[in-house]
N, C-alpha and C positions, 0 to 999 in steps of 0.2 A: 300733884303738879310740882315739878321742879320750882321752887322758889326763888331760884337765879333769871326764871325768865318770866316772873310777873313783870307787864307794862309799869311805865310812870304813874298811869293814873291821870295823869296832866289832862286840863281841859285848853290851856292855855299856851303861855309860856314855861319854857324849861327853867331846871335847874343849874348853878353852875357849880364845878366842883373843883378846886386847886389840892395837885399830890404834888408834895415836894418830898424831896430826901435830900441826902447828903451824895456826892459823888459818887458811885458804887452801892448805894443805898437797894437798887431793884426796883427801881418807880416805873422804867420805861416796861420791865418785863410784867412788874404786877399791872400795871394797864392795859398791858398788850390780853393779861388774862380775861379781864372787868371787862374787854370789850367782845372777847368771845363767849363769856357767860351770862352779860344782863343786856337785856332788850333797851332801846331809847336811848343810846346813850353814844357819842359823836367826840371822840377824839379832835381837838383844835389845833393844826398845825401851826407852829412858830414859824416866823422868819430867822432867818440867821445867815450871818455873813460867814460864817464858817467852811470849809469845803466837807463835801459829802464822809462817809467813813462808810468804809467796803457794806457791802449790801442794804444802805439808806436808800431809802427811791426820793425821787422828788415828788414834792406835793401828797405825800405819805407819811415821811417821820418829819420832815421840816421843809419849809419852803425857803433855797439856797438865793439868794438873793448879793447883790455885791454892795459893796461897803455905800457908797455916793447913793445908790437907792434906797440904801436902810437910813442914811442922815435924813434924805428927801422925806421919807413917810415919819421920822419923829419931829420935825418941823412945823411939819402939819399936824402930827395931834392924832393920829392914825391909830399908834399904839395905846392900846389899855394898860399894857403894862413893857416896859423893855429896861435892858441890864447889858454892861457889858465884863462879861466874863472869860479870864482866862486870855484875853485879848482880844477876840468875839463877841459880837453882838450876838443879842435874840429877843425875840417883844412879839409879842401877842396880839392881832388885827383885835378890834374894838365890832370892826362889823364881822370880820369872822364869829366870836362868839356870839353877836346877838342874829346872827343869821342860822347857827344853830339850834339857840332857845326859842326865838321865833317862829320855829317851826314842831314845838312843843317837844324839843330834843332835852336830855341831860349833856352839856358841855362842860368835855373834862380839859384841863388845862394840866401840863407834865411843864412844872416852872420849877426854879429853885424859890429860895428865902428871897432875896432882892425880890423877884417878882413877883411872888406873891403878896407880901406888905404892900408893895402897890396896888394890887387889885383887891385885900382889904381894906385898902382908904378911900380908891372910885368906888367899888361894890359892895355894901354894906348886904347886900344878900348871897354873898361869896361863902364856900362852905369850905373851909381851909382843913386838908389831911398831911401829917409828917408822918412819913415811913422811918423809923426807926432801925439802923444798922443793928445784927447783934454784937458788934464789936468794931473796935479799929480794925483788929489782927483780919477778921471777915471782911471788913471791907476793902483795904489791903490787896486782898488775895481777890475781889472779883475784880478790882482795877486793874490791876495786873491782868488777868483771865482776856480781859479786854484786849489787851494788846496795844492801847492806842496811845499809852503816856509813857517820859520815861523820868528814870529816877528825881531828877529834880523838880517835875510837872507832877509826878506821885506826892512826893512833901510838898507839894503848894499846895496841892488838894486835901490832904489827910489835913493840915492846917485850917482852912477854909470851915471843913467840914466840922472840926472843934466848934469853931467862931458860930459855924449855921446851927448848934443843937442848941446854943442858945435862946435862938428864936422859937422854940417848940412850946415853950406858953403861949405864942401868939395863934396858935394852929386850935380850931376846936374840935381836932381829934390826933391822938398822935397811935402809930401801930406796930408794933415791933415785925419786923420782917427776918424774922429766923428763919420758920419753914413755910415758903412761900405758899403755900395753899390754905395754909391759915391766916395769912396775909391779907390776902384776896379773900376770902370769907370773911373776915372781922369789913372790910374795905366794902363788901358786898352788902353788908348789914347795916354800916351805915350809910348808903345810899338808899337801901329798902325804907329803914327808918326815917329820913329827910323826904323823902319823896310823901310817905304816911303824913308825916311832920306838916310838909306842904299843903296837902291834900287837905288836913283839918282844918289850918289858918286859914286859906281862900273860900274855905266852905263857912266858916263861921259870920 
């Protein structure tokens, strides 16, 4: 049996999982992998005021939402976690994730640093991953590949992303993302492992 497609296990509620990286890091593409290789496990759209970027769908990679409505839901308390970035907002529905776990799903969250430190202060059972660049020069070169910054949005970010490696003691897992398929396998092992993890504590 392919061991990428053992269930949770769960009798219950899910797990929740936070991947952060650095700009160019590979979080959005190593996710995209985890979710075509492990069973149970339920990608959480962010909101964000930002506009779309060539082939995003809506209600798939973000839910595109305008500025006056994202003030509206942090007002109220809506957000489990939100940041604003780059001049952008983005935050994470509170009922979206537990409507996920709820339903004995693993809910992944794709947030930077800012939002994740948030959701390990609300959620004390938050399972926090950093994807590790193998380099500035590599990360550099997939920002660019992107197509979507330009030179002075490029050094705002290769900056930022200094300041974000700082925070990689607060993650209780960090994973170098050289060759993404070992990426995603080390990323894969430890969701297998937390899930076992889980499964023990609630039985004991």
């Amino acid at each position: 049996m392919d061991p990428t497609s053992i269930d949770n296990g769960h009798t219950g509620k899910g797990l929740l999982f936070v991947i952060s990286s650095v700009s160019g890091g590979g979080k959005t593409t190593l996710i995209s992998k985890l979710m075509e290789n492990m069973s149970d496990l339920q990608l959480s759209v962010s909101h964000t005021t930002r506009k779309p970027r060539p082939g995003e769908v809506e209600g798939q990679d973000y839910q595109f939402i305008p500025g006056d409505r994202f003030a509206k839901m942090v007002s109220e308390g809506l957000f489990l976690e939100w940041a604003e970035v780059y001049g952008q907002c983005y935050g994470t529905s509170g009922s979206t994730v537990d409507s996920i776990t709820g339903r004995g799903l693993d809910a992944i969250l794709d947030i930077d640093v800012q939002g994740a430190m948030q959701v390990k202060r609300k959620r004390s059972d938050a399972i926090l991953v950093f994807l590790l660049p193998p380099g500035e020069e590599e990360q550099e070169r997939r920002l660019r590949a992107r197509g979507t910054e330009s030179d002075p949005d490029m050094n705002v970010r290769l900056e930022a992303a200094r300041q974000e490696l700082a925070f990689v003691d607060e993650y209780h897992y960090s994973v170098l993302n050289d060759k993404l398929s070992d990426a995603v396998d080390a990323v894969s092992s430890i969701i297998r492992a937390e899930r076992c993890r889980n499964r023990r504590s609630t039985s004991q």
